[in-house]
C-alpha positions as a printed NumPy array, in Angstrom:
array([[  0.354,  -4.777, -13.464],
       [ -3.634,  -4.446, -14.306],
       [ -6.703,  -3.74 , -12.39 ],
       [ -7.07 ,  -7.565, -12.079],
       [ -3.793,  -8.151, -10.513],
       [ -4.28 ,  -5.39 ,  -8.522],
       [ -7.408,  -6.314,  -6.777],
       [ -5.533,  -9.402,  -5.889],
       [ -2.865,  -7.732,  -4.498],
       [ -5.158,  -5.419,  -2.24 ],
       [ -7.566,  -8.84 ,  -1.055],
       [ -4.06 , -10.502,  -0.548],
       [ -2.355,  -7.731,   1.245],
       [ -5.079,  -5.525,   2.474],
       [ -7.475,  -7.7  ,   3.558],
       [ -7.288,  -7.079,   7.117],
       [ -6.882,  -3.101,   6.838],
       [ -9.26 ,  -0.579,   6.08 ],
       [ -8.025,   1.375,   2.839],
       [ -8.645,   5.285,   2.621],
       [ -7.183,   7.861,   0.774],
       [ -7.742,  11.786,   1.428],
       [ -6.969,  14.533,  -0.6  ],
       [ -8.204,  18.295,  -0.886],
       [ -9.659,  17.764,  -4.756],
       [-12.793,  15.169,  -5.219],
       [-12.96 ,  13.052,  -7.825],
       [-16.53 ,  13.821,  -8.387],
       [-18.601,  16.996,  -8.248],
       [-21.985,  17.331,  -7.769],
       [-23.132,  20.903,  -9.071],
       [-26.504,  22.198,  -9.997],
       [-27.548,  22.963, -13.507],
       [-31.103,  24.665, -13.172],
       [-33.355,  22.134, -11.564],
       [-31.238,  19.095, -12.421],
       [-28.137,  17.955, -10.773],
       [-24.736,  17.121, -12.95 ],
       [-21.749,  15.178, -11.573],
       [-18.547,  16.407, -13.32 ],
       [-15.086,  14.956, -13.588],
       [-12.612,  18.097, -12.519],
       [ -9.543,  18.806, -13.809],
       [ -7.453,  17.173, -12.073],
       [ -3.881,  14.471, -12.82 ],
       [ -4.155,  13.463,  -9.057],
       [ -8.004,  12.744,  -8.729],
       [ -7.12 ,  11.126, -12.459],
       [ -5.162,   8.654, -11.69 ],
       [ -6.328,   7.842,  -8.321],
       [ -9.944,   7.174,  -9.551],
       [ -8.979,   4.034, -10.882],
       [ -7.334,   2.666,  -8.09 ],
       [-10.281,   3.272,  -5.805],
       [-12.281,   1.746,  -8.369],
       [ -9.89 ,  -1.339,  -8.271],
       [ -9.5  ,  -1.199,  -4.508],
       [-12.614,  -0.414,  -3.094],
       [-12.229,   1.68 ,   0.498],
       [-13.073,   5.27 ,   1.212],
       [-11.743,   8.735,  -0.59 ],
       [-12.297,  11.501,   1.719],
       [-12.354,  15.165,   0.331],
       [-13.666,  18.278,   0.5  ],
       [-17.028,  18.837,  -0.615],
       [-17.27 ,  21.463,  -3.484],
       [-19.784,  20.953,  -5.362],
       [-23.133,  23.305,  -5.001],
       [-24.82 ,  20.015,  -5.087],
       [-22.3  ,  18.018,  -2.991],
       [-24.377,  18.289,   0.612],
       [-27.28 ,  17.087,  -1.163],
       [-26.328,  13.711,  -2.694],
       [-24.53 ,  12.747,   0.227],
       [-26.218,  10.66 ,   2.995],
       [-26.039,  11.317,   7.226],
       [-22.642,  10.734,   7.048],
       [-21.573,  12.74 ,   4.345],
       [-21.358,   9.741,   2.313],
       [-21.707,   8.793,  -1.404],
       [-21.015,   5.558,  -3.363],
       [-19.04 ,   6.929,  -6.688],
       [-18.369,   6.802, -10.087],
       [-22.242,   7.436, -10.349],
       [-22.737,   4.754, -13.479],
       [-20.881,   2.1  , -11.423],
       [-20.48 ,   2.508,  -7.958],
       [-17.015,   0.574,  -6.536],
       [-16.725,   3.163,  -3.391],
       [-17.322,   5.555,  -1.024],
       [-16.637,   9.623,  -1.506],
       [-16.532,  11.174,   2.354],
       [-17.259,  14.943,   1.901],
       [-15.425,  16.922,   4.706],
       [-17.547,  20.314,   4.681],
       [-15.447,  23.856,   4.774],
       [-16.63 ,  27.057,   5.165],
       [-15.904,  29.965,   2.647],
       [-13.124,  31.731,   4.677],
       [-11.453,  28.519,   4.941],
       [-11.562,  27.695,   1.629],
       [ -9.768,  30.733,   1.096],
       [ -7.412,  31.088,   3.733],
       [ -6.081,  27.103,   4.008],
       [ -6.449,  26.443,  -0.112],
       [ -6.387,  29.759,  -1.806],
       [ -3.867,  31.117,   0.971],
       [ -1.336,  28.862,   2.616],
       [ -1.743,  25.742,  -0.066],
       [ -1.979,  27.96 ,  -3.222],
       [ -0.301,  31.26 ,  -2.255],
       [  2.899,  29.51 ,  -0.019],
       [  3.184,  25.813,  -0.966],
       [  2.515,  25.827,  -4.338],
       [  5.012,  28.89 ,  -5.51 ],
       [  7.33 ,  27.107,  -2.725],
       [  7.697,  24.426,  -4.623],
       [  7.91 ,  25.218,  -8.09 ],
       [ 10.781,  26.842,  -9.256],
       [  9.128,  29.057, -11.287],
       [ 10.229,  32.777,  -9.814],
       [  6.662,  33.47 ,  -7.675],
       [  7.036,  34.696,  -4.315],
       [  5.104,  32.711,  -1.558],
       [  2.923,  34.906,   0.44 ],
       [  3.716,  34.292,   3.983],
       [  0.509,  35.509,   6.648],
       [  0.036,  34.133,   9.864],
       [ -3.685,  34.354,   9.614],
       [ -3.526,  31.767,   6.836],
       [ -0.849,  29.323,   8.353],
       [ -3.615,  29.305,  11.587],
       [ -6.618,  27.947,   8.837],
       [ -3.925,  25.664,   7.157],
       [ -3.681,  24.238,  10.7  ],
       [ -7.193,  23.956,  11.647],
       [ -8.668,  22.257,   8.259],
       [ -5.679,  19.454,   8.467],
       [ -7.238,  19.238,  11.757],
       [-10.809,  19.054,  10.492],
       [ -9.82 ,  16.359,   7.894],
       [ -8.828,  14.267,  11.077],
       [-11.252,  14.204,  12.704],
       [-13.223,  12.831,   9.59 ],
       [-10.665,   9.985,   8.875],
       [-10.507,   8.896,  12.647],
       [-14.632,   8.978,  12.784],
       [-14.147,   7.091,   9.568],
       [-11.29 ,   4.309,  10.649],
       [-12.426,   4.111,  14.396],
       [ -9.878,   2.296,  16.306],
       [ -9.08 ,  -0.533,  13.399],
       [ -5.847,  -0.986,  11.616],
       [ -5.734,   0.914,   8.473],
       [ -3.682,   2.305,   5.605],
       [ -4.127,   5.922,   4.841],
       [ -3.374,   7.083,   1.859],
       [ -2.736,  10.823,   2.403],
       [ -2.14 ,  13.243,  -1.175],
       [ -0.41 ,  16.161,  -1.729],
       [  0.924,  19.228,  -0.185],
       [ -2.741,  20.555,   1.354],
       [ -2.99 ,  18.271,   3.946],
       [  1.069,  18.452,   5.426],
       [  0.066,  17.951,   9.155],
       [ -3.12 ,  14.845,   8.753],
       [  0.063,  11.72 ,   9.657],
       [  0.585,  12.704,  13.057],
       [ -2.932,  14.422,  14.108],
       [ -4.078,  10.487,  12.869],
       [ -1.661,   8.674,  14.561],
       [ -2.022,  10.493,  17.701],
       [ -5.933,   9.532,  17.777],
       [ -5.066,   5.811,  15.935],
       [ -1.494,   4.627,  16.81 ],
       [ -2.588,   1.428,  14.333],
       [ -2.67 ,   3.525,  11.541],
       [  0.19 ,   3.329,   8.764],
       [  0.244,   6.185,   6.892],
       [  1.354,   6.578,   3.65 ],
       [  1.764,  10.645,   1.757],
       [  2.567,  11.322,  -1.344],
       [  3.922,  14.607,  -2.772],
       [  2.083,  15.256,  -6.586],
       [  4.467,  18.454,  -7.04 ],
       [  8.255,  19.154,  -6.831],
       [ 10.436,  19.221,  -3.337],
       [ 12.568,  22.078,  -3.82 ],
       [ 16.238,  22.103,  -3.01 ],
       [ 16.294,  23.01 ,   0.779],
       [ 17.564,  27.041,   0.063],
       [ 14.455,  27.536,  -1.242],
       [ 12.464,  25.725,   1.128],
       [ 13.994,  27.774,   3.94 ],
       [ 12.544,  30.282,   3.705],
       [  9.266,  29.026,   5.041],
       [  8.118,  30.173,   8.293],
       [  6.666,  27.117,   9.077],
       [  9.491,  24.527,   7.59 ],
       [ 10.116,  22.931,  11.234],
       [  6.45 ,  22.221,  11.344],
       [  5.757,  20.921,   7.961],
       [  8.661,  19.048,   8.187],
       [  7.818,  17.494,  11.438],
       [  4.109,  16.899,   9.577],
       [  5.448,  15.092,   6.796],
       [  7.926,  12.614,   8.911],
       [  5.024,  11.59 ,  10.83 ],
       [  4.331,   9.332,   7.955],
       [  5.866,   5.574,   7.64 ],
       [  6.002,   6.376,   4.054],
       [  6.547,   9.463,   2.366],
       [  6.217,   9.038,  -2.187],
       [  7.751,  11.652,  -4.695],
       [  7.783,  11.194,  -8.731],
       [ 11.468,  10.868,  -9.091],
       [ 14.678,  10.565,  -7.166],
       [ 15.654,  13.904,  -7.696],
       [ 13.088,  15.752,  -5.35 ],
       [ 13.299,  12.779,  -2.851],
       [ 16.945,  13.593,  -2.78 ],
       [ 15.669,  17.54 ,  -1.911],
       [ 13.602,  16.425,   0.783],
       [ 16.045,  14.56 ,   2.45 ],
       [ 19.117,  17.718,   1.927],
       [ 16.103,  19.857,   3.469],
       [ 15.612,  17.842,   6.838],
       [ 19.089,  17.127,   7.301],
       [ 19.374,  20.846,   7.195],
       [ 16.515,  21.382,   8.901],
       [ 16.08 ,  19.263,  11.933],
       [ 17.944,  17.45 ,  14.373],
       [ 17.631,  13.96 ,  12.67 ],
       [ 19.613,  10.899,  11.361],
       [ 19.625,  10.809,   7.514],
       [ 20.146,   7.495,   5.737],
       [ 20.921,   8.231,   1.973],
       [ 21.459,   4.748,   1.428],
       [ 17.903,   3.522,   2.22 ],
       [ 16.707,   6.613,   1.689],
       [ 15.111,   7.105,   4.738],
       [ 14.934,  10.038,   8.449],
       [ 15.109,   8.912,  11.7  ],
       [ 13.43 ,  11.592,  13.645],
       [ 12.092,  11.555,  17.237],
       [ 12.361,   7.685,  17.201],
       [ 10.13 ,   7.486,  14.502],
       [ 11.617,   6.187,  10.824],
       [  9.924,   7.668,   7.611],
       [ 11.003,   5.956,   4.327],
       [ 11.136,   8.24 ,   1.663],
       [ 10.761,   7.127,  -2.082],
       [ 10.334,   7.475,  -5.625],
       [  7.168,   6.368,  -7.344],
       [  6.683,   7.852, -10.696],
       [  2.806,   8.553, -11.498],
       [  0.573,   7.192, -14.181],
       [ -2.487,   6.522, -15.665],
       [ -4.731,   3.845, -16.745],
       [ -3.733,   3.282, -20.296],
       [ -5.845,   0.264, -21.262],
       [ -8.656,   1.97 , -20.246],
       [ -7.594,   5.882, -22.047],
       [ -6.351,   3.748, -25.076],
       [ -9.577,   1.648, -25.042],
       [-12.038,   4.496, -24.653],
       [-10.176,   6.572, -27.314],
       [-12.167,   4.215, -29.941],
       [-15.343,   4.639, -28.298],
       [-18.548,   6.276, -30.6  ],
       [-18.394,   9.184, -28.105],
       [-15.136,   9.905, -29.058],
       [-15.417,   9.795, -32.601],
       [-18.51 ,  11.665, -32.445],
       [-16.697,  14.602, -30.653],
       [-13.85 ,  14.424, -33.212],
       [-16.405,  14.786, -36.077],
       [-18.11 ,  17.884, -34.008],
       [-14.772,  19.656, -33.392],
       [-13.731,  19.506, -37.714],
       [-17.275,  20.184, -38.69 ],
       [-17.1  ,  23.335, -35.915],
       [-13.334,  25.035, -36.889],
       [-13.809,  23.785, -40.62 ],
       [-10.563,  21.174, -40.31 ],
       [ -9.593,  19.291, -43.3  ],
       [ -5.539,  18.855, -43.829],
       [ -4.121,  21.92 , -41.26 ],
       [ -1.391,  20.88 , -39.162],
       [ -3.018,  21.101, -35.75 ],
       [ -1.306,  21.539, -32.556],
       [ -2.96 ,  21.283, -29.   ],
       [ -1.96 ,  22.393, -25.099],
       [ -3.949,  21.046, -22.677],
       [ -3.734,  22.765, -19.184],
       [ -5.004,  24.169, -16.246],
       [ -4.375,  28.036, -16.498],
       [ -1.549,  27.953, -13.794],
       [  1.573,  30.309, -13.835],
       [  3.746,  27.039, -13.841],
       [  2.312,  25.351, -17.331],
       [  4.152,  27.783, -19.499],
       [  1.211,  28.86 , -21.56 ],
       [  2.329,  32.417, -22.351],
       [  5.81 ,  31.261, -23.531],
       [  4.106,  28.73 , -25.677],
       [  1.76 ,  31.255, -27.371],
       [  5.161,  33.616, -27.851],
       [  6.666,  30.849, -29.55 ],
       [  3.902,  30.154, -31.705],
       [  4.092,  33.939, -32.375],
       [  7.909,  33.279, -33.465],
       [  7.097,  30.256, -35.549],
       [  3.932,  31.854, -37.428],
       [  6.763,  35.334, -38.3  ],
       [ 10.039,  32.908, -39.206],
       [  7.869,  30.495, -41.132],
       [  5.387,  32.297, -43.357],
       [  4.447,  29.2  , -45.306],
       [  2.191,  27.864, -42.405],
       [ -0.2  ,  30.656, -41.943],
       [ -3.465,  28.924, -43.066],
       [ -2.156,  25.838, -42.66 ],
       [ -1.867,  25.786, -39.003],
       [ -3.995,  25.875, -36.174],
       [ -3.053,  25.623, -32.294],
       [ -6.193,  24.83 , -29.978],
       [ -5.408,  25.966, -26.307],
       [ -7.869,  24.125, -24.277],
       [ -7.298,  25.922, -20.215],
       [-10.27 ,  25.576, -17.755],
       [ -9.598,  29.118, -15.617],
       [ -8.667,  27.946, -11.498],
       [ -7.676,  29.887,  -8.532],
       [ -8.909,  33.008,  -9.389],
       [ -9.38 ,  34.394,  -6.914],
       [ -5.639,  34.698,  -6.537],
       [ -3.781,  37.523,  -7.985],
       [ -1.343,  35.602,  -9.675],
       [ -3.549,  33.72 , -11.542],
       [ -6.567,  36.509, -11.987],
       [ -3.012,  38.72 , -14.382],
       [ -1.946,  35.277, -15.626],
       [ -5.782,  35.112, -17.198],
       [ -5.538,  38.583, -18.686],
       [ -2.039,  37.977, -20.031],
       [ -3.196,  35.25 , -22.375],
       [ -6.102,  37.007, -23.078],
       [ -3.889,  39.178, -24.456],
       [ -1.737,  37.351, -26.272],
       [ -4.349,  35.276, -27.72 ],
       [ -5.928,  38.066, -29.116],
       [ -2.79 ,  39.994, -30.219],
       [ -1.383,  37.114, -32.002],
       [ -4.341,  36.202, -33.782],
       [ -5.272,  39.851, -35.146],
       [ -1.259,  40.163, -36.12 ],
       [ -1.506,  37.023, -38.3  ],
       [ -4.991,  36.053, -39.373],
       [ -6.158,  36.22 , -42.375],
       [ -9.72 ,  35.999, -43.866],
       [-11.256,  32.642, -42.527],
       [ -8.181,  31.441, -40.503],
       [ -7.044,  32.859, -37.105],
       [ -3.811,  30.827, -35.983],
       [ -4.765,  30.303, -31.714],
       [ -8.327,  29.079, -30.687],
       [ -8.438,  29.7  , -27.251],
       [-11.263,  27.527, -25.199],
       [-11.422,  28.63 , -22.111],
       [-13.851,  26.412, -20.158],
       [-14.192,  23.132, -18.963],
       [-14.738,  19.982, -20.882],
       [-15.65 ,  16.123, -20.631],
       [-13.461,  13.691, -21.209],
       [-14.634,  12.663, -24.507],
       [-13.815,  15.975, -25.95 ],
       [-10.417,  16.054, -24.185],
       [ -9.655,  12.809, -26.009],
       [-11.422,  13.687, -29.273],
       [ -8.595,  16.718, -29.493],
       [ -5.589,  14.386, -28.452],
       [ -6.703,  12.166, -31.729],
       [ -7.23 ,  15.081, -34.158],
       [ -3.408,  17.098, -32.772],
       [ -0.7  ,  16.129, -34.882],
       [  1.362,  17.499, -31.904],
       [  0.783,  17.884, -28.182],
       [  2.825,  20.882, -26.241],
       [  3.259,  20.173, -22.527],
       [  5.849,  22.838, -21.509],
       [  6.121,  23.299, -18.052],
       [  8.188,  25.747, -16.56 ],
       [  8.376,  22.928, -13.665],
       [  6.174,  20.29 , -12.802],
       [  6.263,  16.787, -10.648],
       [  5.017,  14.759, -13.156],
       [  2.776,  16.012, -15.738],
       [ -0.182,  13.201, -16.398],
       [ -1.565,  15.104, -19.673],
       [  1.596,  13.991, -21.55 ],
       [  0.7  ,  10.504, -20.539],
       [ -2.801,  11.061, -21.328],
       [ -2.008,  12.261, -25.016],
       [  0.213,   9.372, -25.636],
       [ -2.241,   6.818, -24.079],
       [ -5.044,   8.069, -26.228],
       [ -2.634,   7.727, -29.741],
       [ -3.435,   4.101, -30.471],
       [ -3.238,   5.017, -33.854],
       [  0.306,   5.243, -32.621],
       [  0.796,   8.768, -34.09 ],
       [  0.768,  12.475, -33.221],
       [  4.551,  14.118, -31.792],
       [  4.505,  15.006, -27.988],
       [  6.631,  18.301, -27.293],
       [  7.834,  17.901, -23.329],
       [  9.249,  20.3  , -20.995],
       [ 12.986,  18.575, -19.812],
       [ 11.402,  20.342, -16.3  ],
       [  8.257,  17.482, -15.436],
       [  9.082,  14.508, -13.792],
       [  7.22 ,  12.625, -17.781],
       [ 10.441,  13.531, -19.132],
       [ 12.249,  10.707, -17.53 ],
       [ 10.108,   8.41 , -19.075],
       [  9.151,   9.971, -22.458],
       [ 12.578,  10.243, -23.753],
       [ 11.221,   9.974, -27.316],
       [  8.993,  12.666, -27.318],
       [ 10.721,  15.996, -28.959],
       [ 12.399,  17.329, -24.932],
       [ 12.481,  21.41 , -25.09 ],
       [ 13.626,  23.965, -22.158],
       [ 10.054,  25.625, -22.171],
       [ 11.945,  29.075, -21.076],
       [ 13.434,  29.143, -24.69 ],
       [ 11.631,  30.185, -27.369],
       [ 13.734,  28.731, -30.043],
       [ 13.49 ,  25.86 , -28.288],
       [  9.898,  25.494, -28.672],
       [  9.551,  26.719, -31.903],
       [ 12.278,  24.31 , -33.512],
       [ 10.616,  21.2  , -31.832],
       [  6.924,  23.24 , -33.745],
       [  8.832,  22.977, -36.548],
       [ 10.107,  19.124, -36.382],
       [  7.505,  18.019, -35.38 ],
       [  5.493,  19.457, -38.275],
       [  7.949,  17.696, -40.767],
       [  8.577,  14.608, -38.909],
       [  7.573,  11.308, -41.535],
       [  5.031,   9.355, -40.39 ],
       [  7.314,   6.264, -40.141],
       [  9.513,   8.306, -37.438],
       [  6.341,   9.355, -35.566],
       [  4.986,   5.842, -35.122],
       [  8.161,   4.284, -34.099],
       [  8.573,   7.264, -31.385],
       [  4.781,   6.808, -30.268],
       [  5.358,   3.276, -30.071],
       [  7.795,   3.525, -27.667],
       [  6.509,   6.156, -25.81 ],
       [  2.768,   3.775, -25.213],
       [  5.332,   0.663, -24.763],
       [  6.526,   2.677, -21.234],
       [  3.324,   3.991, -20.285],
       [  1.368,   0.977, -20.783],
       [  4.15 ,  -1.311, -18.636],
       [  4.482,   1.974, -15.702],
       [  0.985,   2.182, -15.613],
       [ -1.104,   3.708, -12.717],
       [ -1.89 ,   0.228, -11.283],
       [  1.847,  -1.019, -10.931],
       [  1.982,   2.496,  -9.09 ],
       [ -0.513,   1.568,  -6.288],
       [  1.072,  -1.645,  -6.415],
       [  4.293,  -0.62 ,  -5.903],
       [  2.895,   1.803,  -2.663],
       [  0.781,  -1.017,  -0.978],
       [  3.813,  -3.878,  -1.149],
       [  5.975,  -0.907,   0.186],
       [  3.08 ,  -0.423,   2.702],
       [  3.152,  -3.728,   3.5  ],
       [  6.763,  -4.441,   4.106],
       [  6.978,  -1.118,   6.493],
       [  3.773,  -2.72 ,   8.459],
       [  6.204,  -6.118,   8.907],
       [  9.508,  -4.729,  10.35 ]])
């Protein structure tokens, strides 16, 4: 499926429904920059791959304002038509305060869901005083979609773990709504998930939905073990679906993608090409062997065990000091969280450890850039890497892998995968590693450093051939007729 077909489905199937989707994240920020006003793209796979289904679909995305700028592009309603150069439709802001910022997203979402969820050996921090905000702000975000939807029929697209509770508080103000969730990170198996204070209520949150999406069977599978253990329910493996409180909630897989006619399109653009020229002219690149991880600094992307491996690699195999160079790109988030404040120093660390262990004059083996930066430059180092690490300790999908491969239409470059994202399924010709051994990852380094460039293209090949069929537009599709079939029985 493409953008064109769609846009058909939506006028076909949608037509009579008002289309919203809500998440925490915004897929545009409007920050100041001295006296002039900048609207950034942030890092993030869900607001990503949902931009271009908005921009296909029209509707509303409602989100919380972040930006420093945010309240002052946005109209009397807290409205603003988006993507700036080409407006297709409308950002709602929902407006938080500072201590609820950090209570409901740096607390409960960040600090209990998040470590909850990945398997990654973080303790959740459980306080009631956080649980309390979690509560109000799903409460707060509403109230916005019910002022937004009024008292017509409507699909609601609901994202992500931040906003557990929205399905019922809507349906309790709307009973024509049909709400739709999905869940952008694992579902852990259910002894894991037990130990949530709150299970019975997030649980109860999440059923309110006609329609509840993970990536893959697997954590579908764990959500439905967890209720069954959970509540008083009626499970129906078969269909996959609960039967709680007289109200059914399908529950299925729908892997996530991207756009790849547009990444693989704008990968040729001047921009692009420009940026690549910048980045060999800045780090003096002729004929290293370059290797790239692209990430948000997060405790479950694996970054440190990456960097050890490199450490391994650069000690067992002299013979490619000078002649290779790793770029970790990481824009810093959530640091206001211990977790990730040590997980910032510990790759400061390393980063600087490894390098003064192993460089030599004019070559240091780890550049380390630490900020954010525009898509163009993202793209301009997928182009130049001759391999891509992406190994998560755990992950539901992982979007960057399919960003690196969509960007290759020079159909070349190796991607290394963790076996632990939900890509993995998919990308079974990209070099699959347990990111928890460093052998692992330094033997895939190695291979993929040696690999011919006649085994590289026919691996690429196949890895664009399954992105560019599972694309992020047969994904909405796939919701909306799913939508649509729930809205007819």
């Amino acid at each position: 499926m493409d953008k064109e077909s769609l846009q058909g489905l939506v006028r076909a199937k949608l037509s009579n429904y008002i289309f919203v989707i809500v998440s925490n994240r915004e897929p545009y920020i409007h920050n100041y920059s001295g006296d002039k006003i900048e609207c950034i793209v942030p890092a993030s796979g869900l607001t990503v791959a949902l931009d271009p289904v908005m921009r296909a679909c029209g509707g509303t995305w409602i989100a919380h304002g972040s930006g420093s700028a945010d309240n002052r592009v946005a109209d009397e309603h807290n409205r603003v038509r988006v993507p700036p150069e080409d407006p297709s439709y409308t950002l709602r802001r929902v407006w938080l305060t500072d201590d609820e910022v950090d209570k409901y997203y740096m607390g409960f979402s960040n600090d209990v869901l998040w470590p909850l969820c990945h398997i990654v050996y973080q303790r959740p921090k459980f306080t009631t005083t956080e649980w309390k905000t979690y509560v109000k702000v799903n409460k707060i975000f509403a109230d916005a979609v019910l002022d937004e939807i009024g008292g017509r029929k409507s699909f609601i697209f609901i994202q992500d773990y931040h906003l557990t509770l929205l399905s019922g508080l809507i349906k309790a103000g709307n009973p024509q709504a049909i709400t739709a969730q999905f869940w952008h990170i694992p579902w852990p198996n259910r002894e894991a998930f037990r130990i949530c204070p709150w299970q019975t209520e997030i649980l109860e949150g999440l059923l309110g939905n006609d329609l509840l999406g993970f990536h893959i069977p697997y954590h579908c599978h764990n959500f439905l073990e967890t209720v069954d253990r959970s509540l008083e329910s009626r499970i129906n493996y078969e269909n996959s679906s609960v039967k709680y409180k007289n109200k059914t909630t399908c529950v299925q897989p729908f892997p996530i993608s991207v756009d790849f006619d547009r990444i693989s399109a704008e990968s040729d653009r001047d921009e692009v090409q420009e940026e690549m020229r910048a980045i060999k002219e800045r780090y003096h690149l002729s004929d290293q062997f370059i290797g790239i991880g692209l990430d948000r600094i997060d405790y479950t992307k694996g970054v440190p065990d990456r960097l050890k491996a490199l450490d391994i690699l650069l000690t067992e195999y002299p013979e490619y000091r000078k002649k290779l160079l790793f770029f970790q790109l990481g824009e810093p988030s959530r640091i206001k969280i211990d977790k990730y404040r040590y997980l910032n120093i510990e790759i400061d660390g390393l980063v600087e450890d490894i390098n003064r262990r192993h460089q030599t004059a004019g070559w240091i083996p780890i550049i380390y850039i630490k900020e954010h930066k525009p898509p163009a430059t993202i793209t301009a180092f997928h182009k130049l890497a001759n391999f891509c690490v992406v190994s998560s300790l755990h992950d539901g999908m992982n979007l960057v892998a399919k960003e690196f491969v969509s960007s290759r239409n020079d159909e070349d470059g190796v991607l290394i995968l963790s076996r632990f994202t939900g890509a993995a399924r998919e990308l079974e010709d990209a070099l699959l590693v347990n990111p928890y051994s460093a052998d692992d990852l330094v033997k895939a380094m190695v291979t993929a450093i040696k690999m011919p460039r006649e085994l590289r293209q026919k691996r690429m090949m196949k890895m664009r051939s399954v992105v560019r069929e599972n694309n992020i537009y047969r994904w909405a599709g796939d919701i909306i007729n799913s939508l649509v079939k729930l809205d007819r029985e």
